[in-house]
C-alpha positions as CSV (number, residue, x, y, z in Angstrom):
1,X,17.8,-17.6,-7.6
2,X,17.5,-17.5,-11.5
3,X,18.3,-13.8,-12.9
4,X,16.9,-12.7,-15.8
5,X,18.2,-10.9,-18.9
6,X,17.3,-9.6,-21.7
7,X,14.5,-7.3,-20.4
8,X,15.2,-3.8,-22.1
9,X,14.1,-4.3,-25.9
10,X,11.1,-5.1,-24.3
11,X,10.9,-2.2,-22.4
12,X,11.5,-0.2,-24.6
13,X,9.4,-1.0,-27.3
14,X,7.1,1.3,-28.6
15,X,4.1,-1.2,-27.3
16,X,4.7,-1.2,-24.2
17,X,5.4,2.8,-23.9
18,X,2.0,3.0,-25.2
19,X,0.9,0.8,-22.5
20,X,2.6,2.6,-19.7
21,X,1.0,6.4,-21.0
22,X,-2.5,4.7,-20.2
23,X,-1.8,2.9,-17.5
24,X,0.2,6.2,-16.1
25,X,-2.3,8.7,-17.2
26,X,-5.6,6.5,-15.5
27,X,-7.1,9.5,-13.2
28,X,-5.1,12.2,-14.2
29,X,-6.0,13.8,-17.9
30,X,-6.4,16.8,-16.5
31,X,-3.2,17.2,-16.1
32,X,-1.2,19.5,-18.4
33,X,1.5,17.0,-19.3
34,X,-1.0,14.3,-19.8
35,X,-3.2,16.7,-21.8
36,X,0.4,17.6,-24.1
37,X,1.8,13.7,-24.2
38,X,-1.9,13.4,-25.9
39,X,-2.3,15.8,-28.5
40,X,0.7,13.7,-30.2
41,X,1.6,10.4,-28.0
42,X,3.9,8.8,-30.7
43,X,6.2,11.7,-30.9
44,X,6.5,11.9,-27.3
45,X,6.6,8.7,-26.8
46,X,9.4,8.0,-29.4
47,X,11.4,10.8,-27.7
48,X,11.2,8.5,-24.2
49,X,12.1,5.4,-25.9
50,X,15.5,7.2,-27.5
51,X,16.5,8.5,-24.0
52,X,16.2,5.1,-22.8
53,X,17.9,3.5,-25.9
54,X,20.9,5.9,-25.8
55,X,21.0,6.4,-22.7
56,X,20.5,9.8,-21.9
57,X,17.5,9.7,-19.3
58,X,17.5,11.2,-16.6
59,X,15.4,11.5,-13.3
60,X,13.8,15.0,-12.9
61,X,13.8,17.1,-10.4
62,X,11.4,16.0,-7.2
63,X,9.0,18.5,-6.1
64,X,9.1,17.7,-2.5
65,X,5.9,18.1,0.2
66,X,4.4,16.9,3.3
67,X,1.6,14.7,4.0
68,X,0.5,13.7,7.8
69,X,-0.6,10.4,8.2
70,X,-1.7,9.8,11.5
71,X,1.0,11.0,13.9
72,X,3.4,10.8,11.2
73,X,4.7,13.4,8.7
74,X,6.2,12.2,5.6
75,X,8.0,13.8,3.4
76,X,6.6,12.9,-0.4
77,X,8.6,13.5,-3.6
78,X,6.9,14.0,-6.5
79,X,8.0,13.4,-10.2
80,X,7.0,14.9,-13.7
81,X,4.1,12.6,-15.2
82,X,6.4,13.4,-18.6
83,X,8.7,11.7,-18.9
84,X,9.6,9.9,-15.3
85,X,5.9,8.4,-15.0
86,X,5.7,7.1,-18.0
87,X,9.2,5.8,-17.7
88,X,8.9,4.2,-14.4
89,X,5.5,1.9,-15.8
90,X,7.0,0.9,-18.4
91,X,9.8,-1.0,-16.4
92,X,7.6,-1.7,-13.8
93,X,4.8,-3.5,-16.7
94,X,7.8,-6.1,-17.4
95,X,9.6,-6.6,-14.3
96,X,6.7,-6.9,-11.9
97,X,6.0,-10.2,-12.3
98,X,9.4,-11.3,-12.2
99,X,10.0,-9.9,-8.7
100,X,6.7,-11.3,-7.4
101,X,8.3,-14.2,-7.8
102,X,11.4,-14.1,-5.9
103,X,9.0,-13.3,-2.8
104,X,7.3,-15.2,-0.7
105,X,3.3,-15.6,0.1
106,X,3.8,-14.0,3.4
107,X,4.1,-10.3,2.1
108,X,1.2,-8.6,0.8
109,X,2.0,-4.5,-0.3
110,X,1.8,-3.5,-3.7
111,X,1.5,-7.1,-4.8
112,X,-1.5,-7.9,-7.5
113,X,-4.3,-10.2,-6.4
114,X,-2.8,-10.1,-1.9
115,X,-3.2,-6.9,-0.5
116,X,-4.4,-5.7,2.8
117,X,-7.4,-7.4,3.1
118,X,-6.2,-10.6,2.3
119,X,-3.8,-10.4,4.9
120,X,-6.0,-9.7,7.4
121,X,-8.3,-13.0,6.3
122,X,-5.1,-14.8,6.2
123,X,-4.2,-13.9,9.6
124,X,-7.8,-14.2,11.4
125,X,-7.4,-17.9,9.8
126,X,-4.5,-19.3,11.2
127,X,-5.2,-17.7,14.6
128,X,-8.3,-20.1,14.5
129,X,-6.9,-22.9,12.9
130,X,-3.7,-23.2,14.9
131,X,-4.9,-21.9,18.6
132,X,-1.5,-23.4,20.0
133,X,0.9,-22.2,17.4
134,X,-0.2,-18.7,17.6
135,X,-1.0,-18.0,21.5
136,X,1.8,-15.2,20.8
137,X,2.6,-12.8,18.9
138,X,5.9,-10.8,17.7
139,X,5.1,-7.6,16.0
140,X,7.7,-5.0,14.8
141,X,8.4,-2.4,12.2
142,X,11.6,-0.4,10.6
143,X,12.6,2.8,11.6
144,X,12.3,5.1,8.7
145,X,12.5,2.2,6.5
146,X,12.4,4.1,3.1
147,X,14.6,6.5,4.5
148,X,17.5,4.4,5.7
149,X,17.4,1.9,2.6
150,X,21.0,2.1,1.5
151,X,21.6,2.7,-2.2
152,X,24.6,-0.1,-2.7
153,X,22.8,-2.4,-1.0
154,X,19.3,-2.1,-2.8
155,X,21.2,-2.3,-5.8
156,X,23.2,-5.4,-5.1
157,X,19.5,-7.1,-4.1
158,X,18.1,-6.0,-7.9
159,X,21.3,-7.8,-9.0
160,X,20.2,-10.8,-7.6
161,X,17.1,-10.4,-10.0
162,X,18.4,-9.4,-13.2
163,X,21.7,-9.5,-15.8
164,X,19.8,-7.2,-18.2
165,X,23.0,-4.1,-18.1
166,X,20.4,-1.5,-19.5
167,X,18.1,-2.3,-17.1
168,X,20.0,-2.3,-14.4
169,X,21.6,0.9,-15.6
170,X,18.1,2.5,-15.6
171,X,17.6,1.2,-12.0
172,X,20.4,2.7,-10.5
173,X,19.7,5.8,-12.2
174,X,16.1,5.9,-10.7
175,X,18.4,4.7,-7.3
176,X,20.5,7.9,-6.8
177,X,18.0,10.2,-7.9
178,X,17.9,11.3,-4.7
179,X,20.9,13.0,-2.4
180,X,23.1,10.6,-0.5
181,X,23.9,7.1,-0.5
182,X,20.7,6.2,1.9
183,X,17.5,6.5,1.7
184,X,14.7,6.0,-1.2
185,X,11.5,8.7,-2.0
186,X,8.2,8.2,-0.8
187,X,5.9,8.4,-3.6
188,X,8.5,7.7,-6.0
189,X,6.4,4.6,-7.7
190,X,9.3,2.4,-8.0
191,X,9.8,2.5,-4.5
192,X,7.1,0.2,-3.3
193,X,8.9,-2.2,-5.4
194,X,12.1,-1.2,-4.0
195,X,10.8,-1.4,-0.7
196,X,9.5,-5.3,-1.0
197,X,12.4,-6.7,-2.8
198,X,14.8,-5.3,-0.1
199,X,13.2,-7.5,3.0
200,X,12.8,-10.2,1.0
201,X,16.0,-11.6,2.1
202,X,14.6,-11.5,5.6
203,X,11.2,-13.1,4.3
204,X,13.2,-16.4,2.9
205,X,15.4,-16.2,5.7
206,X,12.9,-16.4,8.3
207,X,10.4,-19.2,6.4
208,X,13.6,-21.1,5.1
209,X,16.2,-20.7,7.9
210,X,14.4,-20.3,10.7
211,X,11.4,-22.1,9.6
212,X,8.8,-19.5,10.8
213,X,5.3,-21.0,10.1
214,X,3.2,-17.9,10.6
215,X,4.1,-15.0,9.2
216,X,3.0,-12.1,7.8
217,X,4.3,-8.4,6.0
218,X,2.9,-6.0,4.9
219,X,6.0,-3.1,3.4
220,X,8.4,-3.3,6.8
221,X,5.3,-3.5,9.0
222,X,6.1,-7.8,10.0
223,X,3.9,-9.7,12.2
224,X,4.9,-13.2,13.6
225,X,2.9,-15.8,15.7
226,X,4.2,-19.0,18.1
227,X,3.2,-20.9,20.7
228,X,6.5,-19.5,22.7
229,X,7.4,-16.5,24.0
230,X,10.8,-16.9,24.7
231,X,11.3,-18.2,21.1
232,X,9.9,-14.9,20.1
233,X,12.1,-13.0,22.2
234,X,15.0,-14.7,20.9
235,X,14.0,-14.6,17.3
236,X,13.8,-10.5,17.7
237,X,17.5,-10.3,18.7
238,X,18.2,-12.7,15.7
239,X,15.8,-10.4,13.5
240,X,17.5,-6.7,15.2
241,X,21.3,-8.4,14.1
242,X,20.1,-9.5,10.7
243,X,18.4,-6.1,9.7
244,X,21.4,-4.3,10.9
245,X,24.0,-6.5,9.7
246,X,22.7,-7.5,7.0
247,X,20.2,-4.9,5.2
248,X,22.1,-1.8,7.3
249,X,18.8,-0.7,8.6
250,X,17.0,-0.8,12.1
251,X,14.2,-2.1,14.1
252,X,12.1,0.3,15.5
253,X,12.4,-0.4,19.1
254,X,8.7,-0.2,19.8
255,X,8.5,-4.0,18.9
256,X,6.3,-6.1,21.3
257,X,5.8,-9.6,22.1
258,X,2.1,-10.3,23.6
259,X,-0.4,-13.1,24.1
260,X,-2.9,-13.0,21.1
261,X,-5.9,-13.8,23.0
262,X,-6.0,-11.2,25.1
263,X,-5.9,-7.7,22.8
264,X,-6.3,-9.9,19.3
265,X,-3.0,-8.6,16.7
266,X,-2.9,-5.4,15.9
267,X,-2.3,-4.8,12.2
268,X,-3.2,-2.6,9.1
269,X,-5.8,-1.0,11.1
270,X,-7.8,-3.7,13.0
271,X,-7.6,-5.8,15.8
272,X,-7.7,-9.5,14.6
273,X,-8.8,-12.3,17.0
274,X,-9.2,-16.2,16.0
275,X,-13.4,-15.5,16.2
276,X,-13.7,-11.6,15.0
277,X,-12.2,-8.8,13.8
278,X,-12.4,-5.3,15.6
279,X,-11.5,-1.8,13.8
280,X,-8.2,0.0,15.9
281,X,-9.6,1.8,18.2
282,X,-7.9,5.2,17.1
283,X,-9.7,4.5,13.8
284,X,-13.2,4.0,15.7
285,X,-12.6,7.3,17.3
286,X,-11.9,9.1,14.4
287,X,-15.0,7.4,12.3
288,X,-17.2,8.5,15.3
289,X,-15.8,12.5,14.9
290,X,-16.0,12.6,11.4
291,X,-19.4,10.7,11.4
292,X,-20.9,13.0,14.2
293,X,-19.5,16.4,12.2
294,X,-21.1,14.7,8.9
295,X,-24.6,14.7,10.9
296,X,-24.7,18.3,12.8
297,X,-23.8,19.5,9.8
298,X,-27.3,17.9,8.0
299,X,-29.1,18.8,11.5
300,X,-28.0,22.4,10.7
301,X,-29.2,22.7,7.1
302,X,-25.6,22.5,5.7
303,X,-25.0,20.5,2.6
304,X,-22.7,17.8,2.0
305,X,-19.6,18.6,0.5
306,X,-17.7,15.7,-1.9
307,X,-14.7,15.3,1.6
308,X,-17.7,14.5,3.4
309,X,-18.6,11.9,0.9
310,X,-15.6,10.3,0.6
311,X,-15.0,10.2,4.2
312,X,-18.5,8.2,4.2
313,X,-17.2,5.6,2.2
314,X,-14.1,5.3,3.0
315,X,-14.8,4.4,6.8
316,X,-17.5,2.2,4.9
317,X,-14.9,0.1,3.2
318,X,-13.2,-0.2,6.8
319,X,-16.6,-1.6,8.3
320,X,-16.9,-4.1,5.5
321,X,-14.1,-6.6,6.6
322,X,-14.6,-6.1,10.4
323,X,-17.3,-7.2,13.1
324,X,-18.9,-3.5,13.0
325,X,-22.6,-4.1,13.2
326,X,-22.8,-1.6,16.0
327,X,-20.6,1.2,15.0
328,X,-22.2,0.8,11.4
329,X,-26.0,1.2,12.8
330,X,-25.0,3.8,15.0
331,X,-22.8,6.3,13.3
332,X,-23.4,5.3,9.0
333,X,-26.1,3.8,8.8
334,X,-28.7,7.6,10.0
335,X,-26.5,9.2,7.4
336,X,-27.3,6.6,4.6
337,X,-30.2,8.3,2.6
338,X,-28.3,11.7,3.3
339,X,-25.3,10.6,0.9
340,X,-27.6,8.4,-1.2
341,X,-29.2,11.7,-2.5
342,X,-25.9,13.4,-2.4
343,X,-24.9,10.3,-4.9
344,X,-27.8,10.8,-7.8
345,X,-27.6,14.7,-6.8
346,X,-24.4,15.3,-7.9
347,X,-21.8,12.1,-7.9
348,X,-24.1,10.7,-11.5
349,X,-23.8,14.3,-12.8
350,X,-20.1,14.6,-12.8
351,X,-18.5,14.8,-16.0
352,X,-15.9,12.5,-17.5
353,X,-12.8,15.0,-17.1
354,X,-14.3,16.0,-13.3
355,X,-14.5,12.3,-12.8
356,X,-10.8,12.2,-13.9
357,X,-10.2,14.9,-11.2
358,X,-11.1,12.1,-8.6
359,X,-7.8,10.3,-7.3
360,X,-7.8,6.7,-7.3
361,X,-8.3,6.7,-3.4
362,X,-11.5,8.7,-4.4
363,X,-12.8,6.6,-6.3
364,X,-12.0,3.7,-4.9
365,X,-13.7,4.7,-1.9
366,X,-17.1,5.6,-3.9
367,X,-17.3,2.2,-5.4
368,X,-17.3,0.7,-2.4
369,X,-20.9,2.8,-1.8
370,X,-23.6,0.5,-3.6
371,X,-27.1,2.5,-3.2
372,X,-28.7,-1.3,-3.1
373,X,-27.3,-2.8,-0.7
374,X,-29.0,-3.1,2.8
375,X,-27.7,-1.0,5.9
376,X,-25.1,-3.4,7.8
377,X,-25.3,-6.1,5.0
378,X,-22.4,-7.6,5.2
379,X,-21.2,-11.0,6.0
380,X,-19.7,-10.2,9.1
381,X,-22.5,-7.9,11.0
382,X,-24.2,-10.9,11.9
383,X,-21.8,-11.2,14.6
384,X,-22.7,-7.8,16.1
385,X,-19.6,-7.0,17.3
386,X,-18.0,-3.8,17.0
387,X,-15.0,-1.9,18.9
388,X,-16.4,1.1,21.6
389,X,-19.8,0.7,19.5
């Protein structure tokens, strides 16, 4: 694996500082610190870069909360947008596209141009294109994977990467900004690169080594399909003994090895089959709670409020790459000229620094609401499928 030097000056420069302000400041000028860096962004800015230069940066404190997702409750930590934001884009601007890379086409968080979606079309694909080679399927996760990431070991995989000393100096302070040898923040935006670059040692091994045709990750989440269920068995022991002995981390021992044709994949929120893609069904259920509050609410004579919105679209993006026709013209599609007067009411109102108040979830969940397009319009309603519709 090439390693590559002579990264720092780069990142340092006053050029790409200014770069990382806007690109760490998109959403949030709101924000005091944001709303400070900009009354004067070349002093502050200069300040950043002679930390970084003389080597005096250091982490800041994490302000630490919880978040449930799903059944789970994570722990987030939260830096300073001054200067550990700022700080952590601008290395991230130049070494991004060096550690995409070192990894392979078969992971798809956090990586420009793959993400979920495309890993769900990926996998619907090879299920129909290779019936024989995928009649099973391995699936398996990490336990607590950002939480048991040892710090030697992350550090020895970014040495694999890079020669650059000030780089990897900054690295390793970002590294043990945290307590203990083990373990890596949540919500710490380095992370999700940290996160990656640590399995990919098990991504090569498996394509190279083991010469796993289908295969797909997204973060520690790993899905992997064969025509054999005993290979699969086997290849989890091999995959258990690698992640332990090799990465000092464990697989979660809900892993599973099942037939594919019978309850489609489960992954990143859907059921996939070879013909058709179904929503999970916990999801379903909670679109059908939500959606039924959202309409009592409107029966009542209540008023939408912006959650309720969001909500709306959100579950709309879901529908969009699944076989939903169903759930859609059931439980969206009567609530349709509700939040399409709810949008020219008060979304086309907003001003730019409320808009700015809108996380990037939040918006990315409205622009997926086009007031022209037709209820259920999309390419895969056709197939009027949908999960518990």
């Amino acid at each position: 694996m090439k390693r590559y030097g002579n990264l720092w000056s780069e990142i340092c420069s006053m050029e790409n500082l200014r770069k990382a302000h806007k690109k760490a400041r998109k959403g949030k000028a709101f924000y005091r610190e944001v709303k400070m860096v900009d009354q004067d962004p070349e002093k502050y800015l200069s300040a950043i870069r002679e930390t970084l230069l003389n080597k005096t940066f250091k982490t800041s404190e994490y302000t630490i909360f919880e978040r449930k997702e799903g059944n789970k409750l994570r722990l987030i930590y939260k830096l300073p947008y001054y200067p550990d934001r700022i700080v952590q884009w601008a290395i991230m601007l130049i070494f991004e596209p060096i550690l995409i890379k070192g990894l392979t086409n078969d992971t798809y968080s956090a990586i420009p141009g793959r993400g979920a979606h495309k890993a769900l079309l990926k996998l619907k694909k090879e299920l129909n294109n290779d019936v024989q080679g995928t009649q099973y399927c391995l699936k398996l996760d990490m336990q607590k994977y950002y939480q048991s990431i040892p710090h030697r070991k992350l550090k020895e995989a970014y040495r694999r990467r890079f020669k650059d000393p000030d780089l990897l100096w900054a690295l390793d302070e970002i590294i043990d900004s945290t307590e203990g040898e083990i373990g890596i923040p949540i919500g710490n935006y380095i992370s999700q690169y940290s996160g990656n670059v640590y399995l990919s040692s098990l991504d090569h091994w498996l394509k190279e080594d083991k010469r796993i045709k289908h295969y797909f990750r997204y973060m520690d989440d790993m899905v992997i399909l064969h025509e054999s269920k005993e290979f699969l068995h086997d290849l989890y022991e091999e995959i258990n003994t690698y992640a332990s002995e090799t990465l000092g981390i464990t697989v979660k021992d809900n892993w599973q090895v099942f037939p594919t044709n019978i309850r489609g994949v489960d992954f990143l929120g859907y059921r996939v089959f070879k013909d058709f893609v179904l929503l999970r069904k916990s999801t379903a259920k909670n679109l059908k709670r939500k959606m039924r509050s959202v309409k009592r609410k409107i029966e009542n004579g209540g008023r939408i409020s912006y959650t309720d919105y969001c909500s709306f679209n959100s579950y709309k993006g879901w529908l969009k790459y699944c076989d939903s026709f169903r759930l859609y013209e059931k439980y969206m599609a009567p609530l349709e000229e509700s939040m399409r007067e709810y949008y020219e009411r008060q979304i086309l109102k907003l001003t730019d620094e409320e808009k700015e108040r809108i996380s990037y979830e939040e918006w990315y969940a409205r622009s997926l609401y086009d007031p022209q397009e037709k209820k259920g319009g999309n390419k895969h309603d056709r197939n009027k499928r949908c999960e518990n519709g």
